[in-house]
VOTITOR-17261 format. One line per field, with one value per residue (C-alpha): chain; residue in one letter; x, z, y; residue number from 1. Coordinates in Angstrom, 1 decimal. Last residue first. Example, Ala and Ser with C-alpha at 12.3 -4.5 7.8 and 13.67 -1.06 7.14 Angstrom:
! VOTITOR-17261
unit = [A A] $
code = [s a] $
x = [13.7 12.3] $
z = [7.1 7.8] $
y = [-1.1 -4.5] $
pos = [2 1] $
***
This chain:
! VOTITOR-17261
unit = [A A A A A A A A A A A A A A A A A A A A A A A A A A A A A A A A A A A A A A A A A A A A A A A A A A A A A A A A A A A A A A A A A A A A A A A A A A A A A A A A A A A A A A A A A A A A A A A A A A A A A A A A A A A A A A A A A A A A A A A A A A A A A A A A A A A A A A A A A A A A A A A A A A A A A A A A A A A A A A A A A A A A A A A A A A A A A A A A A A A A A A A A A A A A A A A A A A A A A A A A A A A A A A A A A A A A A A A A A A A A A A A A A A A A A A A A A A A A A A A A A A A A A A A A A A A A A A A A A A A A A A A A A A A A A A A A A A A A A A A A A A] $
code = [x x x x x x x x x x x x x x x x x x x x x x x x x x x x x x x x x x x x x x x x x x x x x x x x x x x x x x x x x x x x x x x x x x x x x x x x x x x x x x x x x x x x x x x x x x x x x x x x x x x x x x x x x x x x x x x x x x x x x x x x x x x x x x x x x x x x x x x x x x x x x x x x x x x x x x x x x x x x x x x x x x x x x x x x x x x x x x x x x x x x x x x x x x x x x x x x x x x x x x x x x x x x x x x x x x x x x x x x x x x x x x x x x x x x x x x x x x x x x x x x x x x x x x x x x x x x x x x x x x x x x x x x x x x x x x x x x x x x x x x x x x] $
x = [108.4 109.6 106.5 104.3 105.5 104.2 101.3 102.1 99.7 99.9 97.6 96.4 97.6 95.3 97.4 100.2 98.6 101.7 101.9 105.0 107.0 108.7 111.6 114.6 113.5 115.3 114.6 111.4 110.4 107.7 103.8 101.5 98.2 96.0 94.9 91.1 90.0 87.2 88.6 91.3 87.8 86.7 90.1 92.0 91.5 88.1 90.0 92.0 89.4 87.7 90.0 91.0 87.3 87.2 90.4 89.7 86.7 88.0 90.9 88.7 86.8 89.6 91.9 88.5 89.1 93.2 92.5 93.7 97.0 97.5 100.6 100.7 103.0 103.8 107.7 107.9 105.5 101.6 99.7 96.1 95.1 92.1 90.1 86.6 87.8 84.4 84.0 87.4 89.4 87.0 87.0 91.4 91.4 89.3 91.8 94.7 93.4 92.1 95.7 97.7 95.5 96.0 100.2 99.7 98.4 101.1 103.9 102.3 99.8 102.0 104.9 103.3 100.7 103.0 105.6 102.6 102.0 105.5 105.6 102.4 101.5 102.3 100.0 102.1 100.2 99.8 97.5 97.4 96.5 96.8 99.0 99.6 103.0 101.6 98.8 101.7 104.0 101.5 100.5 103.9 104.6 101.0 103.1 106.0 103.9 103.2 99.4 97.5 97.5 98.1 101.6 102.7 103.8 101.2 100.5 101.4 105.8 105.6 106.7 103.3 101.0 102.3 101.6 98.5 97.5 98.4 96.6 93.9 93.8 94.2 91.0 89.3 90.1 88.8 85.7 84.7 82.4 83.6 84.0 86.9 88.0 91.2 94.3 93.5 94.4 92.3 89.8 89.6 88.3 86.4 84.2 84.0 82.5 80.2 78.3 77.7 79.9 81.7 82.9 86.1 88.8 90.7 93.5 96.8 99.2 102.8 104.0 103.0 105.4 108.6 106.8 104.8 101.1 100.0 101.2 99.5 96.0 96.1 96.6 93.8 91.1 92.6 91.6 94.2 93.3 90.4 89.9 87.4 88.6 91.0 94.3 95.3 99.0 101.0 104.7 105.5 108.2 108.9 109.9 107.7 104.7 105.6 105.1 101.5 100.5 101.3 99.6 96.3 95.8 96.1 99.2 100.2 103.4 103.2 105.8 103.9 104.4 100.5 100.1 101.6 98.6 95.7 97.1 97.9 94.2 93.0 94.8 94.4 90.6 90.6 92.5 89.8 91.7 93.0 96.2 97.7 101.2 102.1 106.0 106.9 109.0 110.9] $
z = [76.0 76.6 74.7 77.1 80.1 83.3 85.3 88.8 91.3 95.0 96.4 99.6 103.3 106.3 108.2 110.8 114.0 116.3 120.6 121.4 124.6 127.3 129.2 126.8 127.3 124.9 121.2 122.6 121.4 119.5 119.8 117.2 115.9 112.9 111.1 109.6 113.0 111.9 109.9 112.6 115.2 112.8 112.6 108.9 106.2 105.2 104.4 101.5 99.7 100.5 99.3 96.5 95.0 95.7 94.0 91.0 90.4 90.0 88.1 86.0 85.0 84.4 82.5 80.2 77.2 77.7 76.5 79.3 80.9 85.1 86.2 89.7 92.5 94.1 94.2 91.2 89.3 88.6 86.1 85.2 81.8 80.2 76.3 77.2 80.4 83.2 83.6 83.3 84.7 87.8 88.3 87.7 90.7 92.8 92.0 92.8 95.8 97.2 96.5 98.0 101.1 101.5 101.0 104.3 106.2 105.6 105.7 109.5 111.1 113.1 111.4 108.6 108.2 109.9 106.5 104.2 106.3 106.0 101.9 100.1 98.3 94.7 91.7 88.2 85.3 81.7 79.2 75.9 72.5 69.0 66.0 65.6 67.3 70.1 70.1 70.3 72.7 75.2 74.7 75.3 79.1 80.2 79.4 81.0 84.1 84.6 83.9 87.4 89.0 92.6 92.6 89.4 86.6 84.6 81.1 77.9 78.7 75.7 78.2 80.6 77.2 76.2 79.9 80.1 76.4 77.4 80.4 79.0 75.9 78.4 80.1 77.0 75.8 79.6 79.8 83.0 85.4 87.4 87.2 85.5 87.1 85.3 85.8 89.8 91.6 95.0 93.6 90.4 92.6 94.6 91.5 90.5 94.3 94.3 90.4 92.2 90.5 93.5 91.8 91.1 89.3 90.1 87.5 88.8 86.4 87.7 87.4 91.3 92.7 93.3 94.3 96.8 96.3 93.6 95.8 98.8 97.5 95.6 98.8 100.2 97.8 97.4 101.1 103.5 105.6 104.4 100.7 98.9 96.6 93.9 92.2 88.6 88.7 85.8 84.8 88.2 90.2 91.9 95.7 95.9 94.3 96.2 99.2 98.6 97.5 100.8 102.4 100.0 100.3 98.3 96.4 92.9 90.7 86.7 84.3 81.1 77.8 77.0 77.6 80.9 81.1 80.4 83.1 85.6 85.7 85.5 88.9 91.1 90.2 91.3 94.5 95.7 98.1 95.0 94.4 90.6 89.8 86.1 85.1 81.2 79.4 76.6] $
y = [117.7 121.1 122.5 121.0 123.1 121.1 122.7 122.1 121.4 120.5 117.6 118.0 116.5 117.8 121.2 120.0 121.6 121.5 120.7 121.4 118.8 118.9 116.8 117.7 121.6 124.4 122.2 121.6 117.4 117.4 116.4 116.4 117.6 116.9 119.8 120.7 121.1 118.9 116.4 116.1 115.4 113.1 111.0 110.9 108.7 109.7 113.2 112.5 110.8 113.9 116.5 114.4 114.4 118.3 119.7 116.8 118.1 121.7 120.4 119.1 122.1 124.4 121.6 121.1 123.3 122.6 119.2 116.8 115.0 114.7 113.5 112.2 112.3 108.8 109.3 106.6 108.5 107.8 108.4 110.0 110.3 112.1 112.0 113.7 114.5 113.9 110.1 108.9 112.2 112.0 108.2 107.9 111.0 108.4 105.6 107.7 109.1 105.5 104.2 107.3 106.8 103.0 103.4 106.1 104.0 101.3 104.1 104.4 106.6 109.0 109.0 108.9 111.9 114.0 113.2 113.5 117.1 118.1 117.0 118.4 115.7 115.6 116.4 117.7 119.1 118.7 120.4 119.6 120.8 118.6 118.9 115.3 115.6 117.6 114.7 111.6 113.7 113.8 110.0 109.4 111.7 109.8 106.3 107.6 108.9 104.9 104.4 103.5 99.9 101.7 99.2 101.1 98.9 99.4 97.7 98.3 97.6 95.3 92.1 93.1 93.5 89.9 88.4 90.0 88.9 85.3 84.8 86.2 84.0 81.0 82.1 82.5 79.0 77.8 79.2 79.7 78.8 80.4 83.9 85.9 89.5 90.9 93.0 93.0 96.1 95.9 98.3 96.1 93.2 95.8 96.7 92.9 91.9 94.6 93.8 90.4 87.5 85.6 82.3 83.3 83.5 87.0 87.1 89.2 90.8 90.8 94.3 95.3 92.7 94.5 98.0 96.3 98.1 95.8 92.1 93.6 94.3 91.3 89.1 91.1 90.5 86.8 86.0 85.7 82.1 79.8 81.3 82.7 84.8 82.8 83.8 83.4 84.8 86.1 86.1 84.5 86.4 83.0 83.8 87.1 85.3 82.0 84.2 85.6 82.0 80.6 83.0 83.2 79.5 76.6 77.0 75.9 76.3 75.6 75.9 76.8 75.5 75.3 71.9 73.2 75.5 72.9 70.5 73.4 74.4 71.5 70.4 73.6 73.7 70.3 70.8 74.1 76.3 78.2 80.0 79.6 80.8 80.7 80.8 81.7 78.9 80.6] $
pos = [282 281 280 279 278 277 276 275 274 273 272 271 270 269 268 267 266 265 264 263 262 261 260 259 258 257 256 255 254 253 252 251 250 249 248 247 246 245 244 243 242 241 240 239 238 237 236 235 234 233 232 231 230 229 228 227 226 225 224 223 222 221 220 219 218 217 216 215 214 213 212 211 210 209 208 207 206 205 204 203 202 201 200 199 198 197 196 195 194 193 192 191 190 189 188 187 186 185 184 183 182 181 180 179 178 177 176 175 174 173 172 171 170 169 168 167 166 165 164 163 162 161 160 159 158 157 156 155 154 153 152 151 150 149 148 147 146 145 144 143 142 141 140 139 138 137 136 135 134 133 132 131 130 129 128 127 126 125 124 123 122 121 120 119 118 117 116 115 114 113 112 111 110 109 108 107 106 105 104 103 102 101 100 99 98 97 96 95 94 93 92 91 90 89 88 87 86 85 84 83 82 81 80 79 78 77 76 75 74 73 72 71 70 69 68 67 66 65 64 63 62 61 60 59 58 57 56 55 54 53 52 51 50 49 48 47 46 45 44 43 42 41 40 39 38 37 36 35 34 33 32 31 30 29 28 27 26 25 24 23 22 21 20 19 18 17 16 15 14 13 12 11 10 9 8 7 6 5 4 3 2 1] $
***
């Protein structure tokens, strides 16, 4: 079945190879030269993958990748940067931003193909994420579970949602926008903890934007721990100094007795709330 590839680059020859080799391939081809246009043939086209460029005159590809992961009906297409931007900075905020894969140019094009093709396989399989922060989905976390109960192994699960008055506080007076930034620099810094300190971790994500933790009971203390502390202050970069501070932000509500006044509230700083989840019911 023909598979649709969207490539955005401000360079025409890059544009042209690259949709010569690929409709050898069998694929339909659609190019844009700039990060707008490309952003809205991605919403129009649903492409089954998307090689996207950096460096480009109006919204750059960081950006365009930023918002194509964090819309729910975008975040499963997997997103190629190809670029010529190679420093150790520009890869890390590539995959910050959500990208599948970083390639610099110049590249080889058989790999690029191969890549092109294993995304799009591992996206049909239901392998890779489909959560606009890039994270596992909490069915994946839930099967992995199941796999080392199965195998006679030990678990522990829990369940990480904000708390919800101060999320709410958070966005109506920042924005859902906001708000969509903070939940991706959590789950990203709660993914660097569980990476570098579980010896076998998962982090995923649910619908809701909670978070399902999985580790070996020996290390659920110590991670948790971690993860307390790294949240904490992910959490807290996005809020003013003087709300860091207080530790509460404060707003203004209407009195219930007095149309023309208002209360003054301290809404405590958003934290994650944990819930260990009963592994023998899974």
């Amino acid at each position: 079945m023909e598979k649709r590839l969207l490539v955005v680059d401000n360079d025409k020859g890059i544009r042209n190879v690259l949709q010569l080799s690929f409709e050898s391939l069998g694929y339909k081809v659609f190019t844009a030269e700039g990060g707008d246009r490309g952003e809205l043939l991605a919403h129009q086209l649903r492409p089954a993958c998307i090689i996207l460029d950096i460096m480009m005159p109006d919204k750059n590809g960081y950006l365009v990748c930023m918002d194509l992961k964090r819309d729910p009906s975008t975040a499963d297409i997997p997103i190629i940067l190809l670029t010529a931007k190679s420093l150790k900075d520009d890869i890390y905020w590539g995959y910050e931003c959500g990208a599948d894969a970083y390639v610099t140019k110049p590249y080889d094009p058989r790999r690029l193909e191969a890549l092109v093709e294993q995304l799009i396989n591992e996206t049909e399989q239901g392998k890779r994420s489909v959560a606009w922060t890039g994270l596992p989905s909490d069915i994946k976390v839930l099967e992995e579970a199941r796999a080392r109960i199965q195998a006679g192994g030990k678990v522990f699960m829990a369940e990480l949602a904000f708390s919800d008055h101060p999320k709410l506080a958070f966005i109506l007076k920042n924005g859902q926008t906001k708000f969509r930034t903070l939940v991706h620099s959590v789950a990203w810094k709660m993914h660097e903890v569980v990476r570098d300190n579980a010896t076998v971790g998962f982090v995923g994500q649910r619908p809701d934007d909670s978070f399902v933790l999985l580790v070996h009971p020996s290390e659920a203390e110590r991670i948790e721990s971690l993860l307390r502390e790294a949240t904490a202050t992910a959490i807290d970069a996005h809020y003013e100094p003087k709300e860091r501070a207080a530790g509460a932000m404060t707003i203004l509500e209407q009195s219930p007795s007095d149309s023309t006044a208002n209360i003054r509230r301290e809404i405590p700083l958003l934290r994650l709330q944990w819930a260990p989840i009963d592994a023998e019911r899974l």
